[in-house]
C-alpha positions as CSV (number, residue, x, y, z in Angstrom):
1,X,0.0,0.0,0.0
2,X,1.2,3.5,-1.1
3,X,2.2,5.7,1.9
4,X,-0.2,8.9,2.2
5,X,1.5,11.8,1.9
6,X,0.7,15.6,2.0
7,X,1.9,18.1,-0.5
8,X,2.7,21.8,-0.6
9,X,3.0,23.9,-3.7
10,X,4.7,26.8,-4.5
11,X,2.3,27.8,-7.3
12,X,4.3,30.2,-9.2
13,X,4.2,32.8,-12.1
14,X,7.4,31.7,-13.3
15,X,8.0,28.3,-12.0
16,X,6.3,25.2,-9.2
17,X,8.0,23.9,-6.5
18,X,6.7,21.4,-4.4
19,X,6.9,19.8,-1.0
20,X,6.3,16.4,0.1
21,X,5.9,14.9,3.8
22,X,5.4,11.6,4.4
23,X,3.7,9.5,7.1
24,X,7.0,8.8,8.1
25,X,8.2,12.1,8.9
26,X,10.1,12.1,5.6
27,X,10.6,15.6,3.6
28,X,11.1,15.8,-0.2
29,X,11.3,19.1,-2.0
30,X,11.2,18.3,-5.9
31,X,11.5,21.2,-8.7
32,X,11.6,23.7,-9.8
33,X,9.0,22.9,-12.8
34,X,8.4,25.8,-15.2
35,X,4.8,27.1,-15.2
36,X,4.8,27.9,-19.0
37,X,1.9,26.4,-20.7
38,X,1.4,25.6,-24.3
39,X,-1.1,25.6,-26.7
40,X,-1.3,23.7,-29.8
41,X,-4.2,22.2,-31.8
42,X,-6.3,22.0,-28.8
43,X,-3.6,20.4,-26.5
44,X,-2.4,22.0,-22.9
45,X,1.2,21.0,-22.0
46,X,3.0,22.8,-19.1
47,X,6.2,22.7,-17.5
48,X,9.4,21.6,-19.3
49,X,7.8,20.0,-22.7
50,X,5.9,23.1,-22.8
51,X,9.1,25.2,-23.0
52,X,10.5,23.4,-25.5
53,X,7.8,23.3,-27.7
54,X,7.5,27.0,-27.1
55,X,11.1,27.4,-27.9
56,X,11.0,25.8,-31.3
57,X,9.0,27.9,-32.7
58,X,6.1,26.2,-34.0
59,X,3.9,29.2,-35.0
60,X,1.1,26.8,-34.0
61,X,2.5,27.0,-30.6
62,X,1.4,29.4,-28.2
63,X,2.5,30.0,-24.8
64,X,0.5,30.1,-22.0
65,X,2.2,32.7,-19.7
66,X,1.7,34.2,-16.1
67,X,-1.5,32.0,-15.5
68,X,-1.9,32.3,-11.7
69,X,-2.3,36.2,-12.7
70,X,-5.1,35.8,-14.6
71,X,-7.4,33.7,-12.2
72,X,-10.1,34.9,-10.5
73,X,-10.6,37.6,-13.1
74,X,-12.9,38.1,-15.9
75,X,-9.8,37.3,-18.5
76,X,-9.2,35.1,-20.6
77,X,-6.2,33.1,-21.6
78,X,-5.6,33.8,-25.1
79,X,-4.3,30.9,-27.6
80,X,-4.5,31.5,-31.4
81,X,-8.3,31.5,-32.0
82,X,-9.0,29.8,-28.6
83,X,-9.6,32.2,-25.5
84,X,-9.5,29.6,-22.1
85,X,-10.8,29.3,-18.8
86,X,-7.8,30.1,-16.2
87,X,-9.7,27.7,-13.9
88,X,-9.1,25.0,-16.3
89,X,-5.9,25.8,-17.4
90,X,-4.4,25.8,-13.7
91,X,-6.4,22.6,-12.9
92,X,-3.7,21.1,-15.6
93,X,-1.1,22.6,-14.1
94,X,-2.0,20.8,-11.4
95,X,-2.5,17.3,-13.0
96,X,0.4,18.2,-14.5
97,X,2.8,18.5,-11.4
98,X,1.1,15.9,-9.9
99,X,2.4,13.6,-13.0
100,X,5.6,14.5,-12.3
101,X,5.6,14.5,-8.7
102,X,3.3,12.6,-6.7
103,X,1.8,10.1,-9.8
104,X,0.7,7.4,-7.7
105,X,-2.4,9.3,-6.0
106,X,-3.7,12.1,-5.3
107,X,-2.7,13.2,-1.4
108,X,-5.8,14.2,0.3
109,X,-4.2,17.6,1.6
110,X,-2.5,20.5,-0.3
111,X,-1.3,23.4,0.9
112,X,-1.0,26.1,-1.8
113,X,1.1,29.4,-1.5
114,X,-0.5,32.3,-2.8
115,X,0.7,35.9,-3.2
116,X,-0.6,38.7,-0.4
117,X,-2.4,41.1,-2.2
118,X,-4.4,37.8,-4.2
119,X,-8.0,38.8,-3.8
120,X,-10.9,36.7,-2.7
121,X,-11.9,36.0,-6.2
122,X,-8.5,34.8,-6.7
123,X,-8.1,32.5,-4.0
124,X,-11.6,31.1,-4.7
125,X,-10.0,30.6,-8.0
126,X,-7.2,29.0,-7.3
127,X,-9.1,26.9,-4.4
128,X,-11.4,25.8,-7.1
129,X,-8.9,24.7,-9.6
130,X,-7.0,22.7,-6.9
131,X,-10.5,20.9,-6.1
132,X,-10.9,19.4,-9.6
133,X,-7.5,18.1,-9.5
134,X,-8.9,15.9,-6.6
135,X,-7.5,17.5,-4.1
136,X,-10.0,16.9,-0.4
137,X,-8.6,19.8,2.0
138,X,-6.8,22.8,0.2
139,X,-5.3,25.6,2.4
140,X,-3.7,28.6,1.4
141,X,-0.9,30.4,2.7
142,X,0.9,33.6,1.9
143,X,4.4,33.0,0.2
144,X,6.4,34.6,2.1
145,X,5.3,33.1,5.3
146,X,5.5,29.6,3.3
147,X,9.1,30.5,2.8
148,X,10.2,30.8,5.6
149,X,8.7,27.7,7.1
150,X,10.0,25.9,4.3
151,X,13.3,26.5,4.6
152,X,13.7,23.6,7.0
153,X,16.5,24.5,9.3
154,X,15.4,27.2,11.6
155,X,17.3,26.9,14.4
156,X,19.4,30.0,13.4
157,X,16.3,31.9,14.3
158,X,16.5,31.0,17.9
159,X,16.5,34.1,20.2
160,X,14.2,36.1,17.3
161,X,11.3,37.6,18.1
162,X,10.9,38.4,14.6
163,X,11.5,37.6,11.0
164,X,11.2,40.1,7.5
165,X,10.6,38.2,5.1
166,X,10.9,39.2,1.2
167,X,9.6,36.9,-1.7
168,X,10.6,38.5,-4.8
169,X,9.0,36.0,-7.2
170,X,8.9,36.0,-11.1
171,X,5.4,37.8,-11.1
172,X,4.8,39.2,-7.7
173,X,6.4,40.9,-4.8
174,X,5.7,39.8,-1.3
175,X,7.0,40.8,2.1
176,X,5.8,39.5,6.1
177,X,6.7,40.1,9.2
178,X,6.4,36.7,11.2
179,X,6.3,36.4,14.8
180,X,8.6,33.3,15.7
181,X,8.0,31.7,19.3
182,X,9.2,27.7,20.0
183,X,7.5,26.4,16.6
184,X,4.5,28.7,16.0
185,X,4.5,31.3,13.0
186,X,2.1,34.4,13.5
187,X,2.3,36.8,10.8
188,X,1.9,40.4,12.5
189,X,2.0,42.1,9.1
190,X,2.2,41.3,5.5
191,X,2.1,43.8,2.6
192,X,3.1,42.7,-1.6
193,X,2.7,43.8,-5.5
194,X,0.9,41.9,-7.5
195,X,1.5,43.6,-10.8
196,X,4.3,45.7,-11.3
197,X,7.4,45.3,-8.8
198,X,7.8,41.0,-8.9
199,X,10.0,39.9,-11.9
């Protein structure tokens, strides 16, 4: 029987990363996978077969960029002639990480970081699109707060009241202030960009 496991994902303009703990304790941190889509003859491909098709210029290719922008709007994802439902497109995205990374099942529980200034539309979104992968119990998190848990190792932080934390991702532009006691985050301020400083 396959061990159940619970995933995180970095869900990223630019690229995925993913985290993966184990019934056993056991940490795996797998990527970065490129979150370029493409488009071509009515087939979705993301990550890195996506970039190469984009990159051989196909003119029947057409790339499928800064998705996790998009959701939650009223836009549409332009392709050629086709315009496509963000919802949809980031539900692939996240079959398609899950082929990659956890292709035996489905883990019941995802945590998903999102930017700060994502709106509630967004995160609905992005919530939604996380649902018809198959996921049962999605949370959300800010990035930079995921950030800082997941960079394993804290015991450097000992004697810190508090942390500044800056995620300056390929799209957006995130900062926290965490409150770090024993092995509990509170975050006592967070402020970001979502469209013109990240990148």
């Amino acid at each position: 029987m396959a061990q159940e496991i619970s995933v995180g994902i970095d869900f990223g303009t630019t690229n995925c990363t993913v985290g993966l703990l184990r019934e056993d304790g056991g940490i795996s941190v797998e990527g970065p996978m490129p979150s370029l889509g493409a488009w071509s003859n009515g087939v979705v491909t993301f990550g890195r077969d996506a970039v190469n098709k984009v990159l051989a210029g196909d003119p029947s290719v057409y790339p499928i960029r800064d998705l996790k922008l998009v959701l939650g709007t009223e836009r549409r994802v332009h392709a050629g002639p086709q315009q496509l439902d963000p919802v949809v497109l980031a539900t692939k995205l996240f079959y398609s990480i899950g082929e990659r990374y956890f292709p035996d099942r489905v883990p019941k529980t995802v945590v998903v970081g999102t930017p700060v200034r994502f709106s509630r539309e967004q995160r609905g979104a992005l919530r939604e699109a996380a649902k018809r992968m198959g996921f049962e119990q999605v949370r959300l998190i800010y990035e930079p707060t995921a950030a800082l848990i997941g960079r394993g190792d804290l015991s450097n932080l000992s004697g810190l009241n508090h942390v500044l934390v800056v995620d300056w991702g390929g799209g957006t532009l995130d900062i926290a202030v965490v409150r770090v006691k024993d092995d509990l985050f509170r975050e006592v301020a967070v402020a970001g960009d979502i469209a013109d400083l990240g990148g």
